[in-house]
C-alpha positions as CSV (number, residue, x, y, z in Angstrom):
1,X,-36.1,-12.3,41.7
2,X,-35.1,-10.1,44.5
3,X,-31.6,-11.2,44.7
4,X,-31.1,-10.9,41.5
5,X,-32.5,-7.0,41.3
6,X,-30.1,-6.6,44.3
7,X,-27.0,-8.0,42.8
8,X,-27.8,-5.8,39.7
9,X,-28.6,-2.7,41.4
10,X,-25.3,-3.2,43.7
11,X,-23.3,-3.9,40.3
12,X,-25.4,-0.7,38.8
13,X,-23.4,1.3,41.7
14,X,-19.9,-0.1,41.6
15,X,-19.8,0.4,38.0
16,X,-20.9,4.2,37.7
17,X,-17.6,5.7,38.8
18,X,-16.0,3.6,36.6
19,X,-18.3,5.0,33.8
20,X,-18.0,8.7,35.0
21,X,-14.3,7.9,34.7
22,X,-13.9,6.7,31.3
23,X,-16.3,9.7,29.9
24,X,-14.2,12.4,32.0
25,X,-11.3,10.8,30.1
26,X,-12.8,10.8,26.7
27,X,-14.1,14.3,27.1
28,X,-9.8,15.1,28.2
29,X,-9.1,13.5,25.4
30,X,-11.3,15.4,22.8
31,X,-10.3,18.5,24.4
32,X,-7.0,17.9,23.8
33,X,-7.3,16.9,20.2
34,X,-9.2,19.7,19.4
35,X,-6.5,22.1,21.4
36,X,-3.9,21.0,19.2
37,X,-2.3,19.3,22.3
38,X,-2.2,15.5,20.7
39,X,-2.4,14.5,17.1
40,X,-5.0,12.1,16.0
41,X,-5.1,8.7,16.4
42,X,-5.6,8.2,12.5
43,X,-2.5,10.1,11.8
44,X,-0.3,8.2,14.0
45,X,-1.8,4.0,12.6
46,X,-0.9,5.6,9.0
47,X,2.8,5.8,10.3
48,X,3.0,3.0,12.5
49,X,1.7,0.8,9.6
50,X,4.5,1.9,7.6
51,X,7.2,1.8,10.1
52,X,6.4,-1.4,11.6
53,X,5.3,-5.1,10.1
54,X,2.3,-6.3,11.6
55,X,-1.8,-5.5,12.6
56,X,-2.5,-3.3,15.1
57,X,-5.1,-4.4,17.6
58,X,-5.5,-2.1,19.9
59,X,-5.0,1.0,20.8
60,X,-4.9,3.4,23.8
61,X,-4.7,6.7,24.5
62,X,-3.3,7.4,28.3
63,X,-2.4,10.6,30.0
64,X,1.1,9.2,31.7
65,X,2.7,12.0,33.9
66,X,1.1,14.7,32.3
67,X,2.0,13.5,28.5
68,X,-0.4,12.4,26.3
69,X,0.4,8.9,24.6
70,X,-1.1,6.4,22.7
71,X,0.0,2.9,23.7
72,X,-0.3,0.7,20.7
73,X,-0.5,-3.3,20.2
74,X,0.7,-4.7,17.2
75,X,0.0,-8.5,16.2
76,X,2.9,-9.4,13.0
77,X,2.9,-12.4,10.9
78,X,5.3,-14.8,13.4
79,X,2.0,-14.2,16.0
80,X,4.8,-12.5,18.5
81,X,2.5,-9.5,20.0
82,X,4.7,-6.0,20.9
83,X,3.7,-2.7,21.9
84,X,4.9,0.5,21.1
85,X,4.7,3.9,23.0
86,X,4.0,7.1,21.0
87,X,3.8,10.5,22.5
88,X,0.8,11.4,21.4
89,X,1.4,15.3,20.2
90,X,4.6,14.7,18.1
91,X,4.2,10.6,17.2
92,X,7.5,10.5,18.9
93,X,8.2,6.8,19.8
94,X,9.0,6.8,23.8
95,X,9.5,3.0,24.1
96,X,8.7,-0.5,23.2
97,X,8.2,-3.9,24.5
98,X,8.2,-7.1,22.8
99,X,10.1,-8.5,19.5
100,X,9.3,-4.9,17.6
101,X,9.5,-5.6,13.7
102,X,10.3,-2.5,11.8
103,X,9.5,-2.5,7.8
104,X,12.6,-2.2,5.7
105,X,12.7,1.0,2.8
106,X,10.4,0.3,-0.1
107,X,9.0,-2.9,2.1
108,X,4.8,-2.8,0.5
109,X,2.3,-2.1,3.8
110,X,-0.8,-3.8,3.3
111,X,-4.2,-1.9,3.3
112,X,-6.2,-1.4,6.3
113,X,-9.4,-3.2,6.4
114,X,-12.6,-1.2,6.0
115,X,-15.5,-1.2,8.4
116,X,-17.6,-1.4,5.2
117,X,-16.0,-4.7,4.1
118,X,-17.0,-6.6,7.4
C-alpha cells in the first residue's frame, strides 16, 4: 500500500506541470477568442465540412510561431486520414498532409451529429 501511494504521489508531481500547462494554454486560447485574435472553432468545422469530404475527428488549436492555428483531422469515406492546417484568425488554409478530398460545387454535406442524439 505504500508503494503504491508513492508511485501515485510521484505520478501526482510529474503530471502537474503538464496540467498548469494545458490550462495556461486554454486560458491563451480564450483570451484570444475573445480579443478577436482567432475565430471560433465552430465557425471554421462549418466551412471545413463543406470544403472537404469526410468526418472530422479531432481538432487542435496550437500557437505555431506566434500564429494561432487549428490543426484539423479529417476521417473520409475510403478510411484515408488527412489533416489540414487553418490559421486560426482568417480560416486561411496554411497546409495539408495526407490524400485531402475537397467536395465538388453543389456536392450535399451531411449533418453533424448532435451531442443530444448519443
Amino acid at each position: 500500500m505504500r508503494r503504491l501511494l508513492s508511485l501515485l504521489a510521484v505520478f501526482a508531481i510529474l503530471a502537474a506541470p503538464v496540467a498548469a500547462q494545458e490550462r495556461r494554454d486554454h486560458e491563451r486560447a480564450r483570451a484570444a477568442m475573445e480579443a478577436g485574435q482567432i475565430r471560433p472553432l465552430s465557425e471554421l468545422l462549418t466551412e471545413v465540412e463543406r470544403r472537404f469530404r469526410g468526418r472530422v475527428i479531432e481538432a487542435e488549436l496550437e500557437l505555431e510561431d506566434g500564429v494561432w492555428q487549428y490543426e484539423i483531422k479529417i476521417l473520409p469515406s475510403n478510411g484515408r486520414l488527412f489533416t489540414i492546417e487553418l490559421d486560426a484568425a482568417t480560416g486561411a488554409l496554411i497546409r495539408s498532409r495526407g490524400p485531402v478530398q475537397e467536395r465538388s460545387s453543389g456536392e450535399a454535406v451531411m449533418p453533424r451529429p448532435s451531442a443530444a442524439k448519443r
